[in-house]
N, C-alpha and C positions, 0 to 999 in steps of 0.2 A: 504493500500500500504506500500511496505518495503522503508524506508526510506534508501535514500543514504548511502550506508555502504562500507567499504574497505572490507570487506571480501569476500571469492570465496564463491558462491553458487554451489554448485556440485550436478549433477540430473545424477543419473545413473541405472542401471536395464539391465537384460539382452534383448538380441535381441528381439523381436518385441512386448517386453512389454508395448511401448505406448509412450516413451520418447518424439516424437519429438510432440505431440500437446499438452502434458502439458506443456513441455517448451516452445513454442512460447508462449501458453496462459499464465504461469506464466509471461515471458519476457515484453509481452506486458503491463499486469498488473502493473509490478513494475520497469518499465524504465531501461531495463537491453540489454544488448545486450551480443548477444551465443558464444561461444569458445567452437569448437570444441575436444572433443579427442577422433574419431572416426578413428580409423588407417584405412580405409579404402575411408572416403570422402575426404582424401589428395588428390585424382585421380582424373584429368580431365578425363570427357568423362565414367567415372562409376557411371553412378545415377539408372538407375535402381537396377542394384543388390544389390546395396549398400542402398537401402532408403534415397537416397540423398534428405534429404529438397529442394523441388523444388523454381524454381528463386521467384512465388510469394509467397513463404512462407519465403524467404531470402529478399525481399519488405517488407513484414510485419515485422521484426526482422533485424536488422541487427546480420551475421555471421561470424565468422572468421576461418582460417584456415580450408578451404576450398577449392577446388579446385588449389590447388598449388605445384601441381606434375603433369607431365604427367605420362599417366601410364606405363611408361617404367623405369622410374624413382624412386630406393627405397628413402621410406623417414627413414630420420636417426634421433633419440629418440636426439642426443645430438641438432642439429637444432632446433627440435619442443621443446624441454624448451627453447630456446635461443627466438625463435618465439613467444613462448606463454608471456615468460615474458615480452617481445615488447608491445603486442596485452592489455595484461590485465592492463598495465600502461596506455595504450591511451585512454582503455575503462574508465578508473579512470580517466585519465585527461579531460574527456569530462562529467563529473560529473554523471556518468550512473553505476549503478549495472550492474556486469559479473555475466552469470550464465554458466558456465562449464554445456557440456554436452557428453555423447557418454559412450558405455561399454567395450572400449578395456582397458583391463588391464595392462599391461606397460605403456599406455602412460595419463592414470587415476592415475597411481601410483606417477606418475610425479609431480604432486601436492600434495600429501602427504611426498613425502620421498626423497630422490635421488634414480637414475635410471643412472644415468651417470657416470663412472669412470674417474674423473680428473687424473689421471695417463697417460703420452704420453710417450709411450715406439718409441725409438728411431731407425732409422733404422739399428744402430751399434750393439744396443742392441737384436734385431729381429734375425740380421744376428748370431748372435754370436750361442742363441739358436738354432738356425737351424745347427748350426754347432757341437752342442753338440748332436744336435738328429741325425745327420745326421751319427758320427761317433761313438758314444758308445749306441746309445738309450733310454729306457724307463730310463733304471735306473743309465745312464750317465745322464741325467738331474733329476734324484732324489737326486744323489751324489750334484750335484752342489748347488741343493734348501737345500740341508740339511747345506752345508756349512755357508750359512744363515741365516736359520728356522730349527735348528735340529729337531721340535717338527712335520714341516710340514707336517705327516702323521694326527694328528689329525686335521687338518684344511681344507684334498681335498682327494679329492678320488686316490690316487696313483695309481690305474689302468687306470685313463682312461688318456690317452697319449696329447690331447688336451689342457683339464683343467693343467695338469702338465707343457704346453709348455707355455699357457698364467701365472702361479704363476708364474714362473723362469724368464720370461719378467719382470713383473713388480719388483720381489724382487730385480731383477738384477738391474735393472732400479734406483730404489730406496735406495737400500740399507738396506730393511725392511722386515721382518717378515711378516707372513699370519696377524695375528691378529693384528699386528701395521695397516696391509695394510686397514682391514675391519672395523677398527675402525677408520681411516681416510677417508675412504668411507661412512659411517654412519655419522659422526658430520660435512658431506658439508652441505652449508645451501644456499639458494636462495629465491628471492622476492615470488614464490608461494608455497614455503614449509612454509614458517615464517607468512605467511597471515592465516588470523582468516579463518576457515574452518566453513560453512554451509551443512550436508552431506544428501543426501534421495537417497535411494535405492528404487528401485520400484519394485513393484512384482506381479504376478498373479499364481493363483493356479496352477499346472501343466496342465491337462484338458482344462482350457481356454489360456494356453498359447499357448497349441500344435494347437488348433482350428485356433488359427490366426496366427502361422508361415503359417501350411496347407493354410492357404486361403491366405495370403500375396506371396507363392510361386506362385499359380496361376493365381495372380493379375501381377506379374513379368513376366511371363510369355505371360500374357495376352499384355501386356504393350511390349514385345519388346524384351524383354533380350536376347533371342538366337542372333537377331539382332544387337543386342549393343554390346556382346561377337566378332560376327564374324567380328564386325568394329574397335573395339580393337585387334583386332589379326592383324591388319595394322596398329594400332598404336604404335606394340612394345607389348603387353600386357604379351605376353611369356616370355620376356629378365626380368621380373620383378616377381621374383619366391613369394614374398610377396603377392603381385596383383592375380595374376593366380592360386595361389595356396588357395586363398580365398572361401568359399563357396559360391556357385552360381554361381560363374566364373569358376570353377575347373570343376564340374561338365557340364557345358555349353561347354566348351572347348571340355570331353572325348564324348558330344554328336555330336559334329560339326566333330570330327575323327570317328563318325560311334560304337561310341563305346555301346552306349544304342539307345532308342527312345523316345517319348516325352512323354509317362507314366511314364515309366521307371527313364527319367529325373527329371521330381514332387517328386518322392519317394526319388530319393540321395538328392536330393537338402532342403528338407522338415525329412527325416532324421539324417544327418550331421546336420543342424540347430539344431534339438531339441538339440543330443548332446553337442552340442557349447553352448545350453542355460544352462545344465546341469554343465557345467564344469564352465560357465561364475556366477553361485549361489552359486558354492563352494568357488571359487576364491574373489568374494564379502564378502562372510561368513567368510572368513579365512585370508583375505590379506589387507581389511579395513578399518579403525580405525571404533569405535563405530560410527553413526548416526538413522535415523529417517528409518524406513522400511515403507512404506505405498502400503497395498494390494488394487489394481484395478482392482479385481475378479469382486465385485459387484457394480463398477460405470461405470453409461455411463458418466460421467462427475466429475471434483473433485473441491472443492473450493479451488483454489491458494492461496488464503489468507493465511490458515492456512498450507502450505504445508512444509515452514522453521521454522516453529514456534517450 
């Protein structure tokens, strides 16, 4: 067993690589209780599409941040560290190992790095830009950032009009250069960035990954989902383009307007996923700091023990 330790345990892997029963079963092992960072189990009332750990798997383990949105309600990255830093102190004041879990990358990144721009751009300052775009344009607010940041071309992409109205906020805001701004963005620092990191990635060959999206779709299926879709669609699920726009739900949605049929359904829902897993191995591979990778191609079961080691 892992002795009482301040650091975060982090267990992540793409979609339906197997996370949530090695985590209960590590959790239960080593006195740890779960923190989630799954952008999608913020949502009451989405458990099916979502693999929500069901109530008695959240018996077995205590879980956190979960369930603490309805689904009409976006959750916001600045909240869930304000949350999480809450969450992983209490778990620490009650003498218990946190083991971080879940594969959404923004809000996994969260614990490594910032993700949060402390900059509060004001509503004088908003106005003002908008008032530069509104009356000279693209290159009336490149004039203005240059007066600032004369170098600001190497720093943002000056075409695209967005990106340009959010620099000219904050330089204005602040009084700062792109690269003063990015470098005061990069040395924030927080209770879960500064905690000793424990990392494992999980993985499965591609071939048995695809076998058990395909089969976890029509276990969802099985289990209700069109049902659970059309019951969210009275709970708001629409007004939450985050939510709706998720795989599983998205899909479920363009069946319930007539748009495909329940074949037809398996195959978007079970294609979009592998994608998602595809992109979610590149994002782990490239965005991660180093840790432990451990392939669960060929176990029907793995020894906890050795899993942080």
């Amino acid at each position: 067993m892992v002795e009482k330790s301040d650091s975060l345990f982090v267990l992540t892997g793409c979609t339906a690589v197997g996370k949530t029963d090695l985590a209960l079963a590590w959790a239960e092992a080593h006195d740890a209780e779960i923190v989630s960072c799954d952008s999608l189990l913020f949502y009451r009332q989405m458990d099916i599409g979502t693999a929500k750990p069901t109530l008695l798997e959240r018996e077995r383990v205590p879980h956190h941040l979960i369930d603490i949105r309805p689904p009409s309600e976006q959750m916001d990255i600045g909240e869930y560290v304000e949350m999480a830093i809450q969450v992983v102190e209490e778990i620490r004041g009650r003498g218990r190992n946190v083991l971080v879990v879940g594969g959404s990358g923004f809000y996994l990144k969260a614990f490594f790095g910032p993700v949060v721009d402390d900059v509060v751009v004001s509503p004088e300052t908003r106005a003002k830009v908008r008032g530069i775009e509104r009356e000279t344009g693209l290159e009336g607010m490149l004039k203005a950032l240059r007066a600032i940041d004369p170098n600001c071309e190497e720093n943002i992409d000056t075409k695209n009009p967005r990106r340009v109205v959010k620099a000219l906020e904050r330089c204005l805001e602040t009084g700062e250069t792109l690269p003063e701004l990015k470098l005061r963005f990069q040395s924030q620092r927080n209770r879960l960035i500064d905690s000793e990191k424990h990392l494992v990635v999980l993985e499965r060959e591609k071939n048995d990954l695809n076998v058990r999206i395909e089969r976890r779709v029509v276990e969802m299926l099985d289990r209700g989902l069109i049902e659970e879709v059309d019951s969210l669609k009275e709970a708001g699920l629409e007004s939450n383009s985050s939510a709706a726009n998720a795989i599983g739900y998205r899909e479920t949605l363009e069946y319930l307007s007539g748009e495909c049929d329940r074949d037809s359904l398996i195959d978007r829902i079970a294609t979009n996923t592998r994608q998602l897993a595809k992109k979610q191995r590149t994002w782990f591979r490239t965005q991660l700091p180093a840790g432990a990778r451990v392939d669960l191609t060929h176990f029907d079961s793995l020894d906890t023990g050795s899993l942080f080691i």
